[in-house]
C-alpha positions as CSV (number, residue, x, y, z in Angstrom):
1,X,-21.2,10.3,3.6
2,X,-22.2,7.3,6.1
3,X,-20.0,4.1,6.2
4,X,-21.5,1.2,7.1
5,X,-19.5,-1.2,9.9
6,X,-18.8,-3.7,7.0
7,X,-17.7,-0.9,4.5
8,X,-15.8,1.0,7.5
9,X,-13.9,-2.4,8.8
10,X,-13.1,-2.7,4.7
11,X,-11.5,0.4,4.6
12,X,-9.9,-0.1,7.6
13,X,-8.2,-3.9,6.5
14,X,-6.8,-2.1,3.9
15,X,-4.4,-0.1,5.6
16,X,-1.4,-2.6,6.2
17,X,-1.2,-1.4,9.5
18,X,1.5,-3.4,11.0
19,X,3.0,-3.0,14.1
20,X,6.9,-2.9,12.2
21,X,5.0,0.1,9.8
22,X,3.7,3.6,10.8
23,X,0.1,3.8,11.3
24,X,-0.2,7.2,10.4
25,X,-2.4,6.7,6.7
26,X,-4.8,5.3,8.8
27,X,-5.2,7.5,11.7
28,X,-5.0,10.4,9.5
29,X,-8.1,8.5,7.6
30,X,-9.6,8.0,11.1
31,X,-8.9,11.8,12.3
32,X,-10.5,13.1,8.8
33,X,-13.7,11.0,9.3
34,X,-14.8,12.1,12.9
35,X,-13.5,15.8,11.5
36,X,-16.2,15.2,8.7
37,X,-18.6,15.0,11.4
38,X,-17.3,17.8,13.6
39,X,-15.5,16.1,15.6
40,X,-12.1,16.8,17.2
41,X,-9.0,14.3,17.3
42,X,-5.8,14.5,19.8
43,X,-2.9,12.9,18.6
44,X,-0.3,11.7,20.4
45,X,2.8,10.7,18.6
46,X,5.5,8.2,19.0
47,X,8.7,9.2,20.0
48,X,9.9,8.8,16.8
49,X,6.9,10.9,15.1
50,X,5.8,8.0,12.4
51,X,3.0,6.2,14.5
52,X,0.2,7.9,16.2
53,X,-2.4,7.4,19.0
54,X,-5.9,9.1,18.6
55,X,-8.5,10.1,21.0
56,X,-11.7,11.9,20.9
57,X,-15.2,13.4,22.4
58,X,-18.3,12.6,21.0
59,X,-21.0,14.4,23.9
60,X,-20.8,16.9,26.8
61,X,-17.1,17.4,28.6
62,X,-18.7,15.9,31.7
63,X,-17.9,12.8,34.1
64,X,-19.8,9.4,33.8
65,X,-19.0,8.5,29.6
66,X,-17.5,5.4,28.3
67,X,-14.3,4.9,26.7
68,X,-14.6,2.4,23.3
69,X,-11.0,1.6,23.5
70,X,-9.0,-0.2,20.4
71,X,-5.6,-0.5,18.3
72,X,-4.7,0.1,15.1
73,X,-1.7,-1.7,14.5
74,X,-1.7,-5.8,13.2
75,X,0.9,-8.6,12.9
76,X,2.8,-9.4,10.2
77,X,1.5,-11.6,6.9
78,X,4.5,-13.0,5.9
79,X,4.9,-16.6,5.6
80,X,0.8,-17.2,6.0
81,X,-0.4,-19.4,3.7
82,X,-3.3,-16.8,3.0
83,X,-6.3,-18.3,0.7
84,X,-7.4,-14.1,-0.8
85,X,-5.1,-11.3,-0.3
86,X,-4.9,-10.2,3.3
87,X,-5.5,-6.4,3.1
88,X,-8.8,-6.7,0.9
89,X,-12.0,-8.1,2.8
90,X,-13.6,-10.3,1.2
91,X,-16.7,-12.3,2.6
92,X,-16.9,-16.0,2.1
93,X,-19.9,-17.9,3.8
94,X,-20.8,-15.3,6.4
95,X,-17.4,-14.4,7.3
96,X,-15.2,-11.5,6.5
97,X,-11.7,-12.6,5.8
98,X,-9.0,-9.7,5.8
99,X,-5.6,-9.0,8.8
100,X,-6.9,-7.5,11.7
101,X,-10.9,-8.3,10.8
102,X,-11.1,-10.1,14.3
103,X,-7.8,-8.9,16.2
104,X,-9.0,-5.6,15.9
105,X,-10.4,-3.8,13.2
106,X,-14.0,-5.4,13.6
107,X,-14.1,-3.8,16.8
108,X,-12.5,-0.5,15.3
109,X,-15.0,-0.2,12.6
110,X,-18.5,-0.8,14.7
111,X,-17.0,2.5,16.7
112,X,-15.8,4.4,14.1
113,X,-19.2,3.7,11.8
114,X,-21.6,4.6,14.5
115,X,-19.9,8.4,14.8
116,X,-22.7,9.8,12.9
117,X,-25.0,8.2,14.7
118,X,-23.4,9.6,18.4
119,X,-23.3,12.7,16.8
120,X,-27.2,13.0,16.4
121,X,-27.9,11.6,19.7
122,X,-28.9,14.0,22.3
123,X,-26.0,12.4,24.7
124,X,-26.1,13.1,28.3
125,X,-22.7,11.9,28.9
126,X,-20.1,11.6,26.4
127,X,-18.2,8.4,24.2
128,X,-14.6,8.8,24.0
129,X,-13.0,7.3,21.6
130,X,-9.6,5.8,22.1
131,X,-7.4,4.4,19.3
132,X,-4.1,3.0,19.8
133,X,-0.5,2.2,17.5
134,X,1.8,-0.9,19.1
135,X,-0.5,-2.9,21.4
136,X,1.2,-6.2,19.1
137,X,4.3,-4.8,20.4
138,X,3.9,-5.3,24.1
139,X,1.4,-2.4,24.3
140,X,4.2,0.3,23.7
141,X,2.0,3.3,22.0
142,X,-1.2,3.4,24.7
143,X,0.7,4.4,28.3
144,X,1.1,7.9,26.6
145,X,-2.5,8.4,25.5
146,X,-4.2,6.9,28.6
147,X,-1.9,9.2,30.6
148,X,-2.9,12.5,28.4
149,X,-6.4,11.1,28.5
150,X,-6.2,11.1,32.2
151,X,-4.7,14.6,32.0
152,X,-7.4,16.1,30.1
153,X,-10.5,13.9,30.2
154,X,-13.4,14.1,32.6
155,X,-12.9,10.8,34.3
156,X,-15.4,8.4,32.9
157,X,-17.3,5.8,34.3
158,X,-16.5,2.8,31.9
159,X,-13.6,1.5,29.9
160,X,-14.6,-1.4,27.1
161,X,-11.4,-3.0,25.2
162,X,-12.8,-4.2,22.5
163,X,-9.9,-7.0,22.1
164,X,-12.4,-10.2,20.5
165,X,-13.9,-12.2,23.3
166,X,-17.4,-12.8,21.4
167,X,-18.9,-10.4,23.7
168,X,-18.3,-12.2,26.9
169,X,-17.5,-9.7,30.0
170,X,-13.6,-10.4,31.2
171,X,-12.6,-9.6,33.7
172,X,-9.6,-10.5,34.4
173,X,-6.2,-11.0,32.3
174,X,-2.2,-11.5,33.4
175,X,0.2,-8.8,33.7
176,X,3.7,-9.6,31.4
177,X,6.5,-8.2,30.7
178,X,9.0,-8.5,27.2
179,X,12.4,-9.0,28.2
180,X,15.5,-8.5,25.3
181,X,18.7,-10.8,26.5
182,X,22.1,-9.8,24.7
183,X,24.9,-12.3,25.6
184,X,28.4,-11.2,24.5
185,X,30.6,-14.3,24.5
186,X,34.4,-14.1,23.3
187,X,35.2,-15.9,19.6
188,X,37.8,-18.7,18.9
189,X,37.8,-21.7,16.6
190,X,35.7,-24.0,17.8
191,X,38.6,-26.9,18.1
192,X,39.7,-24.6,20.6
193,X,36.3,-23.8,22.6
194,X,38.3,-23.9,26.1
195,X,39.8,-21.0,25.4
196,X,36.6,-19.3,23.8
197,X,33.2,-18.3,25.4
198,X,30.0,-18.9,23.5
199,X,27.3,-16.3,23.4
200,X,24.9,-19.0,21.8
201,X,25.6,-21.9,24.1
202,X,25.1,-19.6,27.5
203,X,22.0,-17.9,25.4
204,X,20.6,-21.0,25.5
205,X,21.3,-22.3,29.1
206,X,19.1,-19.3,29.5
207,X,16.7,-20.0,27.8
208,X,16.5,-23.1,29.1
209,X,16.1,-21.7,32.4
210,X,12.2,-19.8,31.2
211,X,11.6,-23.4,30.0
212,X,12.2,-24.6,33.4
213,X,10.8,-22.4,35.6
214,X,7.3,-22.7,33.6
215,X,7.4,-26.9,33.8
216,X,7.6,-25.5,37.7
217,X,5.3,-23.6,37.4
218,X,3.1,-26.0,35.7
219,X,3.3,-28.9,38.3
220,X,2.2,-26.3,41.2
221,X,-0.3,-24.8,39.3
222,X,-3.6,-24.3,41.2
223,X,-5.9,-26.4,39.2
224,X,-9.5,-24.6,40.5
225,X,-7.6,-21.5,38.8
226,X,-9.6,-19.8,35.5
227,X,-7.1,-19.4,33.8
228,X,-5.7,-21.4,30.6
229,X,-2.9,-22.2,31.5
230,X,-3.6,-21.6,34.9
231,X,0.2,-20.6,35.5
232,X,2.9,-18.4,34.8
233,X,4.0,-18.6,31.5
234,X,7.7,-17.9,30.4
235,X,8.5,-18.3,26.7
236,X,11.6,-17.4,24.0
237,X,9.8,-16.1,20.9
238,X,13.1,-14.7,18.7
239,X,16.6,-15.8,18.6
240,X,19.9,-14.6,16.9
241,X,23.6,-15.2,17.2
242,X,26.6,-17.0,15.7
243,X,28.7,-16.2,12.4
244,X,29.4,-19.8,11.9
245,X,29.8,-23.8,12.8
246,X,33.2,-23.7,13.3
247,X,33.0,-20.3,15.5
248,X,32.6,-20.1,18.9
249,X,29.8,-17.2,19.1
250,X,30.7,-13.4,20.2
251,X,27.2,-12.5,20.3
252,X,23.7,-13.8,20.4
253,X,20.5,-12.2,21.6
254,X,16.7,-13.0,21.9
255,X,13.1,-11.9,23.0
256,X,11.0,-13.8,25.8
257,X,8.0,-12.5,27.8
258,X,7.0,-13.7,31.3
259,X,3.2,-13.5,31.7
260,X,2.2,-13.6,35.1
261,X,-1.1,-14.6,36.9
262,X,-2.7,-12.2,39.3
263,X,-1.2,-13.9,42.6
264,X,2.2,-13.2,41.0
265,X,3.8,-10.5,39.5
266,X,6.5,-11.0,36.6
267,X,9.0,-8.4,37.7
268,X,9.6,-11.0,40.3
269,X,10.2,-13.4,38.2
270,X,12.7,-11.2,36.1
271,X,14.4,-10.2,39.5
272,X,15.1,-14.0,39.8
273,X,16.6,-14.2,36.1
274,X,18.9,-11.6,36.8
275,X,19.6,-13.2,39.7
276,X,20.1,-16.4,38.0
277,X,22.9,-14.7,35.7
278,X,24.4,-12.9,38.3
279,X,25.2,-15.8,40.6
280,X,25.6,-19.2,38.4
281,X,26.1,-18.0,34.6
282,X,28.4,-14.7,34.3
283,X,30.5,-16.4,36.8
284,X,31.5,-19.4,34.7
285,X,31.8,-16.7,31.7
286,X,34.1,-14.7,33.3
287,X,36.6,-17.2,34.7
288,X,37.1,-17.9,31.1
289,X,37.4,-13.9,29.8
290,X,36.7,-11.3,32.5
291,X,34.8,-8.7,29.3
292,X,32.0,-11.2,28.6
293,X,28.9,-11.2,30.5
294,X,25.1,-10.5,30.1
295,X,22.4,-7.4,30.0
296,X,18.9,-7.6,30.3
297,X,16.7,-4.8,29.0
298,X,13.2,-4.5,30.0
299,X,11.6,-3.6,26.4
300,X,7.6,-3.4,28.1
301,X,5.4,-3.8,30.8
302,X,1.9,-4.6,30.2
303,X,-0.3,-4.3,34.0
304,X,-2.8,-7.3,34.4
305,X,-6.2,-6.3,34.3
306,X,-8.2,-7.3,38.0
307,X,-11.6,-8.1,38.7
308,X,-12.9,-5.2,40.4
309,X,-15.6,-5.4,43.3
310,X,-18.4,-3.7,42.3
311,X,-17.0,-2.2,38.5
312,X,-19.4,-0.1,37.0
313,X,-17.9,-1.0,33.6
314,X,-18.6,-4.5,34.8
315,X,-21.9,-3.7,35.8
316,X,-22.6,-2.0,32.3
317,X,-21.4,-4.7,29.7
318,X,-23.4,-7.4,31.9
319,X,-26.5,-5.8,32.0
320,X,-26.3,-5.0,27.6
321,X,-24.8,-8.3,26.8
322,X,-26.7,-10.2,29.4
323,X,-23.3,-12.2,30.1
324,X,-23.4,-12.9,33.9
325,X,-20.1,-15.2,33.6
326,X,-17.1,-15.5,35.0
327,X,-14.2,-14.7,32.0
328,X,-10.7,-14.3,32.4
329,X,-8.3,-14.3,29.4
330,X,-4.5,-15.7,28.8
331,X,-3.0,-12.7,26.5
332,X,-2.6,-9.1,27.1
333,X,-4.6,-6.0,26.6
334,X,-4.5,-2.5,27.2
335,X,-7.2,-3.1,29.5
336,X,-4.7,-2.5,32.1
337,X,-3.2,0.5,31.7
338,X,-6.2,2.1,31.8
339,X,-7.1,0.4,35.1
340,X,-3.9,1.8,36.0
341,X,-5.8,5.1,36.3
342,X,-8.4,4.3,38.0
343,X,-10.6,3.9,35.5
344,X,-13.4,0.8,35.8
345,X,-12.4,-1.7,32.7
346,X,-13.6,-4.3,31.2
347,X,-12.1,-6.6,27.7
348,X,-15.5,-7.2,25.3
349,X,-15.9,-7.4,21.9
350,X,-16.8,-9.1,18.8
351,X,-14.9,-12.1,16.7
352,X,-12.7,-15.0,18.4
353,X,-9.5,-14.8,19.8
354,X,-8.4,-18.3,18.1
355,X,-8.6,-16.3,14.9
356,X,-6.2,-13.6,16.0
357,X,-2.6,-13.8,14.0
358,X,-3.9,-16.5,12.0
359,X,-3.8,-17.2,8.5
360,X,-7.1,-16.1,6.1
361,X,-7.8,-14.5,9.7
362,X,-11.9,-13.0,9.5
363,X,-14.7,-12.5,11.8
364,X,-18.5,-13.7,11.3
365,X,-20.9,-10.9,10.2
366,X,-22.7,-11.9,13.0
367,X,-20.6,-11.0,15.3
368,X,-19.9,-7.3,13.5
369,X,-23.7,-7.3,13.7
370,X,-24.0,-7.7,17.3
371,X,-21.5,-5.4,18.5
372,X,-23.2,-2.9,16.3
373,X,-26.5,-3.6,18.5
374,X,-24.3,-3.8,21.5
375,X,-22.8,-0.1,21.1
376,X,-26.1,1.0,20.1
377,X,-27.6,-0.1,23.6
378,X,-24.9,1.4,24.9
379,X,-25.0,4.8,23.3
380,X,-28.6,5.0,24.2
381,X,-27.9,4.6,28.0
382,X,-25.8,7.8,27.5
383,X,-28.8,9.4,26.5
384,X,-30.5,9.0,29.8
């Protein structure tokens, strides 16, 4: 049985993959189908043993292959005003409408198709396949399979992370980490909040403080820099605390990432918050009631992805796509991590970003059509 890359990302969308759900229906559909061609699948688990990474060989165990890189794992659908139900594809003028058709199944799909294609191919050096759980989640399932890949891999010669950038070549993304805040406050009526401490009132002070730093940021931004915005970026996505009005809060707690251009690096940045609650909030705090305070966890670290002099998985996508422009990207990818290693990376694949996360998400069949002619180019330079 042969999928096509439409009928593969189809089968793919309908896996409601989301990052707060295991993955494991679909890598096990993923592990069967290169198994059906012969081909072997590692898995590496999540700690808690219900999401899985996958990676396979396709080709000789010898230096100098690629590595088609993506995840598996989408955002959530939930309050989306959705136009056709998000985990069937369904085409509509040219364009394949489904979660995760763009952000990145499409990508998935065009790799995961052309298997029996590799297969036949008399390649001189191999494709490895790389497929990831939790990249929505600050990229928390792929540092364990780069670093077994790296373990147990000839080292290849290109990385592409197929993240959608309509087949432009970039280069060159920020580095971020996600940051979890709990502020434990002390409760009292609120007609007596002197006596009190309030988790949610200091909670937002800092908050207030990411906001700052980034309108800082923002007026000292370099403005021949590439990027958009062409500045650190610090941002409060999630908040909780409080019981009621009329309570002064015990507790509150929220999420905020720091994502950090490449002349800056955001564990600085999260040095001065800690510093920032160290010397001017905890103090007030605890000259009210000694017990409160404030802990900061680092949940993830994503690396930022550099322009490498003379990258061979620069030089590669370039000459296939005929892209000979400078691209650097906002968000975060994997791209990284595998950097990390030493291993020459690149972010390139089909559909638009803007699409990503959005409601009636989908990606043109143009564009699935050209990365199939893309990987096919590339697949044939393997055979040489």
């Amino acid at each position: 049985m042969s999928l096509s890359s439409r009928e593969m990302l189809a089968r793919l969308v309908a896996f409601p993959s989301v990052s707060t759900s295991s993955n494991l229906d679909l890598i096990h559909f993923c592990r069967d189908w290169l198994q059906s061609y012969g081909v072997e699948s590692n898995l590496v688990m999540s700690p808690e043993g219900d999401k899985a990474n996958l990676y396979a060989t396709i080709g000789p165990q010898v230096e100098g292959g690629i590595v088609f890189s993506g995840h598996t794992d989408v955002v959530p659908v939930e309050g989306q005003a959705w136009t056709s139900d998000p985990w069937t594809l369904t085409e509509r003028d040219g364009k394949l409408y489904g979660r995760g058709a763009t952000d990145m199944k499409g990508f998935d799909a065009l790799v995961l198709a052309l298997v029996p294609e590799m297969v036949k191919a008399p390649l001189k050096r191999p494709v490895h396949i790389a497929l990831s759980y939790d990249e929505e989640l600050a990229c928390r399932g792929a540092p364990s399979m780069v670093r077994r890949m790296a373990e147990t891999l000839p080292t290849p010669a290109a990385v592409i992370v197929g993240e959608p950038t309509r087949h432009a070549v970039v280069t060159g993304h920020k580095a971020s980490v996600q940051i979890r805040t709990d502020v434990t406050g002390f409760a009292v009526h609120s007609s007596r909040i002197d006596q009190g401490v309030s988790a949610v009132m200091n909670a937002a002070r800092l908050i207030a403080w990411h906001e700052d730093v980034m309108e800082e940021n923002r007026r000292r931004a370099d403005p021949e820099s590439t990027f958009e915005p062409p500045y650190t970026t610090l941002h409060c996505g999630m908040m909780v605390g409080g019981t009621a009005a009329n309570i002064v809060s015990s507790s509150a707690w929220f999420y905020s990432d720091i994502r950090a251009i490449p002349t800056e690096s955001p564990l600085d940045y999260l040095d001065r918050y800690k510093a920032y609650i160290r010397d001017v909030i905890e103090p007030r705090m605890k000259a009210v009631i000694p017990q409160t305070g404030v802990s900061v966890e680092l949940i993830a670290e994503v690396p930022g992805l550099r322009p490498e002099s003379d990258g061979e998985a620069e030089r590669w996508t370039r000459r296939i796509t005929g892209d000979n422009a400078t691209h650097v990207v906002a968000y975060g990818t994997e791209a990284g991590l595998f950097q990390r290693e030493g291993w020459s990376t690149v972010v390139c694949g089909p559909g638009d970003i803007a699409q990503a996360h959005q409601p009636d998400e989908y990606i043109e069949v143009s564009e699935l059509e050209a990365g199939e002619r893309l990987l096919r180019r590339i697949v044939h330079d393997l055979c040489a």
